[in-house]
C-alpha positions, 0 to 999 in steps of 0.5 A, a space after each residue: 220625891 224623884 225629879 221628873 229627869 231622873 225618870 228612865 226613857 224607853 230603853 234602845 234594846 237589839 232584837 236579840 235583847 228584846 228575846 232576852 227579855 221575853 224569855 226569861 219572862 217564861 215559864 221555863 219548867 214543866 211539873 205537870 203533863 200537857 197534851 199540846 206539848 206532847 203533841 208538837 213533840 210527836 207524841 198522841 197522849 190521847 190519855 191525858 185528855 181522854 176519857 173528857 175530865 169531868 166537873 165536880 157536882 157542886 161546880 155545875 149546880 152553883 154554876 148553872 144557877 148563876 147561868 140562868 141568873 145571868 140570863 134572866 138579867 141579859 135578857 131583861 136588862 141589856 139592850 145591845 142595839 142601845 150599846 151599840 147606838 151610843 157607844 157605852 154600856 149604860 150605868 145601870 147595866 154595870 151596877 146590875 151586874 155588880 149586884 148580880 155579882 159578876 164582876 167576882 165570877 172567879 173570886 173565892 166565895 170567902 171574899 166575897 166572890 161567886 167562886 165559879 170554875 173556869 168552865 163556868 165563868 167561860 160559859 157566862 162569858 160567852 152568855 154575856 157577850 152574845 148580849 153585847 160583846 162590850 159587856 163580855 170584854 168588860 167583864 172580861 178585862 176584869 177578872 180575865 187579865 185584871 187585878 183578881 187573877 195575878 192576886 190570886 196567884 202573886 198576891 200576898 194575903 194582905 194584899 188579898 183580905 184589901 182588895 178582892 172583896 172589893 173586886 168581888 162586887 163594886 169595884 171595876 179593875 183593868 191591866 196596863 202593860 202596852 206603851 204609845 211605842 211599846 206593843 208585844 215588846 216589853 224589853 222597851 217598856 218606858 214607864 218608871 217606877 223610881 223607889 222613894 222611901 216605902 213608896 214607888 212614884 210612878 211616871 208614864 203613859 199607857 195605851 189601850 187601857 180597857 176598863 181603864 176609863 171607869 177603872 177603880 183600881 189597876 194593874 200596872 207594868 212599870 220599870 224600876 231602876 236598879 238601885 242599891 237595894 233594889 234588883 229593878 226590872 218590870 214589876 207589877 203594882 196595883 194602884 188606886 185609879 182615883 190616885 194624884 197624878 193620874 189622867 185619863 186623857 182619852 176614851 178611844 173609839 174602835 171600828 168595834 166593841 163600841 161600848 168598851 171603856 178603853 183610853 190613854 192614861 198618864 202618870 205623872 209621879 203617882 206614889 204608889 206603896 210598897 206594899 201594893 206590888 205584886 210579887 218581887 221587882 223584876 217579876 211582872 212579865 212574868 206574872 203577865 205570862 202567867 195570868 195569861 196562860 188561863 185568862 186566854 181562854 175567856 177571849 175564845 169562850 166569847 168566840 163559842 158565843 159567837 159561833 153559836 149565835 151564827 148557827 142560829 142565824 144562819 139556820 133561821 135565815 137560810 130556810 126561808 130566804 129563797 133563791 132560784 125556787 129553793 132555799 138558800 141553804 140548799 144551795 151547795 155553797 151556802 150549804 158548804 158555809 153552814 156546815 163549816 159554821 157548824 162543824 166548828 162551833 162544835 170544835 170550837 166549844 170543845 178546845 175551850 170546855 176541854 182546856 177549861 176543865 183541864 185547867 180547873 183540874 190542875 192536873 195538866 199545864 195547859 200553857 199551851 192548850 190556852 194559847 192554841 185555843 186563844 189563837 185557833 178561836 180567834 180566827 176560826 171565829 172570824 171565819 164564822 162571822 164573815 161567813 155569816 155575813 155571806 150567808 146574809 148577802 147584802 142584809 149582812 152588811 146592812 146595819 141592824 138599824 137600818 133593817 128595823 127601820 125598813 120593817 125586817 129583822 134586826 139582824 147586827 151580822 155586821 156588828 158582830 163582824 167589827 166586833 170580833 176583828 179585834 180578838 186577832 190582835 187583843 191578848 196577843 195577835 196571831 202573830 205573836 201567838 205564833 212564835 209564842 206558841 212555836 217557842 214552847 213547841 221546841 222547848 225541848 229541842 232548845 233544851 238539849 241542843 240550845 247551846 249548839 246554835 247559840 252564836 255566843 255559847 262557847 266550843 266547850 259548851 256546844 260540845 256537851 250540847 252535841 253529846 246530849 243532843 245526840 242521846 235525846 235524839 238517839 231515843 227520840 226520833 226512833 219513835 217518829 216512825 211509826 205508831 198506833 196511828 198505822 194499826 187500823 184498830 187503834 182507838 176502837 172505842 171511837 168506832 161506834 156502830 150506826 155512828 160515823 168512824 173517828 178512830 180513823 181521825 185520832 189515827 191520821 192526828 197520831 200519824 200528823 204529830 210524828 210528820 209534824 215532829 219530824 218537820 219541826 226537826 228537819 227545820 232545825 237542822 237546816 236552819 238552826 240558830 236562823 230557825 227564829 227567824 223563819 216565822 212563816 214556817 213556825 207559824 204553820 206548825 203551829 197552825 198544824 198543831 192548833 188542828 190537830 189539837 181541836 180534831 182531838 178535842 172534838 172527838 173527845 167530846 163527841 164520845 163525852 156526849 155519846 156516853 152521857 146520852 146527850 147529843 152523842 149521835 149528832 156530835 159523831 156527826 159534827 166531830 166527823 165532818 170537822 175533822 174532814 175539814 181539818 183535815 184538808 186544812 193541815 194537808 195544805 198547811 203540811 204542803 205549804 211548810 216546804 213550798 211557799 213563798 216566804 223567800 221571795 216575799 222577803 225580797 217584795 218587802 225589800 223592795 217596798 221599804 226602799 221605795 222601789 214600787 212607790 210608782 204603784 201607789 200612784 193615783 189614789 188620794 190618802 185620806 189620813 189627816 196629819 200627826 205623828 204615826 205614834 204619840 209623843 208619851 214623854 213623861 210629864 203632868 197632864 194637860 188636858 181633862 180627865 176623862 176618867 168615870 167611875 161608875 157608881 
């Protein structure tokens, strides 16, 4: 067995390393379609979405049998104010939901599982977490990101046959990739996993563990060292959490989600077989990534539940709470709010229905599609809460036990404030999502003319880039002048008499991919290998392209819902003024590409990292206790009590 001084420290990476690292993690081949792609490049591939793919009849009676299954169960079983007072989900609640089978929502039935496609897991997803967001981040964390989705994918059978009828019904998984001092950058990744005959041992801690508290098996990222015979690298293993030498040293609390079993688990030479990784070494940022691509989609499913709760409320509320001799919501600015809760609930529903029956499909690759909607239903549900508590004025920031106890509704708008803050970090903050997302919307330019700005690239390559670069773009930017979104009869069958007109919408999103295709290109000619660096900018096209994405998407169900006589005139109606909304949005945004202050923001940074404002943070007491701002995670065996809790 390895000596604990043969484990690998975190590696001292440059930044440029560190990219090195996330992109060979990519996917770097598209073999099928995608609709977002095609959008950043200029492209309104209105064909690929549109008519809205439908789910097969088998997939929607098993699913809707389970819906109502599950909220029978949410509605007797679950106490979301008890969650909440107490800080954990209740044994009982959990093992209901194993029997229920929801922890197999997206295992095959052949192991044991329910077999649900992912338009339906969504739906339960947002089901549960409007019960109590900590139940859907459990089962979330589970199957979203846990070990069922990469065995899907990575899994050999073996490994399959051993481990997915046990996730399917009794046993809690979780995902253990971020480090004390290793967050969105895995190039630092620290914990080891040094070969030892037909094992690994495994040294190391990790944080945010989700699930990781009652965990019976994990997924863990962990470095092997490159050795003779072994190619080394970030690999993935499923470990046993019961395994010597593993802790769980803390359960962590949260300003949310107070009922997630989330803490810092230490492995201290954990021998791990062979036959328990998952894929080749060196491939787990890879299966990371790629578990992710769909597994997003169940973050911004729980933001519909939401989003859909908060109309409920905000409706309820607004007609019969009076001011100045009229309801509430008759006032122009608290009408203004109710409308954008509505409007983009609407739109948020149908970026998750679409990409999820597009990934259920598997006709289009959707990598992006999930990012976008990862990103635009976390903060689009975060305005929804926040807007919510101001529609609720002072009850809004009141707790619900506080209301009960003074005799009114036990409205938890506060709650779910705290509770939906996190998913603007979980799963990759908006930040990250940013550069992710802008990095996959150049992909193609980076293909042709990659090599031209590559300060490392040879003369002679950046010539052969130069010369392909200028037949792509000789054929390329032609098309970005003009389009269907200039004729105004394209997309008549979404001109609709006695409904509001969207063909004018797919137009002016036509008319945004070209101008945002053409900005993209701009920002790559001025800035060039520096482009990386402007993550204010990236940051707007993407947000450019996440509105234009849920226009299209809104527009598209809205027709779905008009041509099977559900709601059709009404989703005219929440699709047109979404649509306005947004489109006001990706003005300013367009605007902002060009004029803001990312330069002299820059400088204020500066100056701040210097100490040349510290005279501004005088006279304010800091109330933050002592210790380090990041914990020491030395490898080594552990000292205090293990936490740790399986439920039975």
């Amino acid at each position: 067995m390895s000596a604990p001084s043969d484990i690998p420290q975190a590696p001292k990476v440059t930044e440029r390393e560190a990219r090195q690292v996330a992109e060979a993690a990519r996917e770097q081949d598209w073999r099928k379609p995608s609709f977002a792609k095609e959008l950043f490049l200029g492209r309104f591939r209105l064909d690929l979405i549109h008519p809205h793919p439908q789910p097969a009849p088998d997939d929607v009676r098993r699913g809707e049998a389970f819906l109502a299954r599950l909220r029978q169960f949410c509605e007797t079983e679950v106490d979301g104010a008890l969650i909440e007072r107490e800080a954990r989900i209740p044994d009982e609640v959990v093992n209901g939901l194993k029997e229920l089978g929801a922890l197999g929502m997206k295992i095959e039935t052949k192991y044991g599982g329910l077999g649900l496609t992912q338009v339906y897991y969504n739906k339960a997803l947002a089901l549960a977490g409007s019960a109590s967001p900590s139940i859907g981040a459990l089962l979330s964390a589970h199957q979203s990101i846990g070990v069922p989705q990469p065995l899907k994918m990575f899994g050999t059978q073996e490994q399959k046959d051993a481990f997915l009828p046990r996730l399917a019904r009794t046993d809690i998984s979780a995902f253990l990739l971020t480090e004390p001092d290793v967050g969105s950058d895995p190039a630092r990744l620290a914990t080891a996993a040094v070969p030892d005959g037909d094992d690994y041992v495994l040294d190391g801690v990790k944080l945010w563990t989700t699930n990781g508290v009652v965990a019976d098996l994990l997924v863990v990222m962990a470095r092997v060292p490159e050795s003779d015979g072994h190619k080394g690298g970030i690999t993935a293993f499923v470990v046993e959490a019961d395994s010597p030498g593993i802790t769980v040293e803390h359960r962590n609390a949260f300003m949310g989600l107070r009922g997630i079993e989330n803490g810092v688990t230490r492995f201290h030479q954990v021998r791990v077989p062979a036959a328990n990784r998952i894929g080749p070494e060196g491939a787990g940022l890879k299966i990371a990534l790629t578990t992710l691509n769909t597994g997003r989609l169940s973050l911004p499913a729980m933001c519909v539940g939401v989003g859909k709760w908060s109309l409920k409320i905000a409706r309820e509320w607004s007609a019969v709470r009076e001011q100045w001799g009229r309801a509430v919501a008759r006032h122009e600015a608290v009408g203004a709010k109710i409308s954008f809760i509505a409007a983009t609930t609407f739109a948020l529903e149908a970026v998750v229905d679409l990409s999820s029956q597009m990934a259920d499909e598997s006709r289009n690759d959707i990598r992006i599609e999930a990012a976008l909607a990862k990103l635009y239903g976390s903060e689009m549900g975060w305005l929804i809460s926040d807007e919510l508590v101001q529609i609720r004025g002072g009850r809004g920031f009141e707790t619900a036990a506080s209301l009960a106890a003074r005799g009114e509704r036990a409205v938890p708008a506060e709650q779910m404030l705290r509770d939906m803050r996190i998913n603007r970090i979980f799963e990759g903050s908006t930040e990250i999502m940013h550069l992710l997302i802008a990095r996959e919307a150049v992909d193609a330019h980076l293909k042709v003319a990659g090599d031209i700005i590559d300060p490392d690239k040879p003369l002679s390559d950046k010539a052969k880039a130069g010369a392909n670069a200028a037949g792509f773009y000789a054929r390329w930017l032609p098309k970005l002048v003009s389009g269907p979104g200039q004729l105004p009869h394209s997309y008549a069958e979404f001109r609709v008499p006695g409904h509001p007109d969207l063909s004018a919408h797919l137009r002016y999103v036509e008319r945004s991919a070209r101008k945002l295709a053409r900005s993209t290109f701009y920002a790559m000619s001025r800035w060039q290998g520096r482009m990386e660096t402007k993550q204010g900018f990236l940051g707007r096209i993407v947000d450019i392209g996440a509105e234009l994405f849920a226009m299209s998407a809104a527009c598209v169900r809205a027709e779905h819902l008009r041509v099977d006589g559900d709601h059709g005139r009404e989703a005219y109606q929440l699709a047109d003024v979404f649509c306005r909304q947004s489109r006001i949005r990706v003005e300013e945004l367009f605007g902002r590409l060009w004029s803001n202050t990312d330069e002299i923001d820059k400088r204020v940074v500066t100056g701040v990292l210097a100490g040349t404002y510290t005279w501004l943070e005088e006279g304010v007491i800091d109330p933050s206790g002592d210790g380090p701002w990041i914990a020491d995670a030395t490898p080594g065996p552990a000292t205090g009590e293990n936490v740790h809790r399986p439920v039975r």
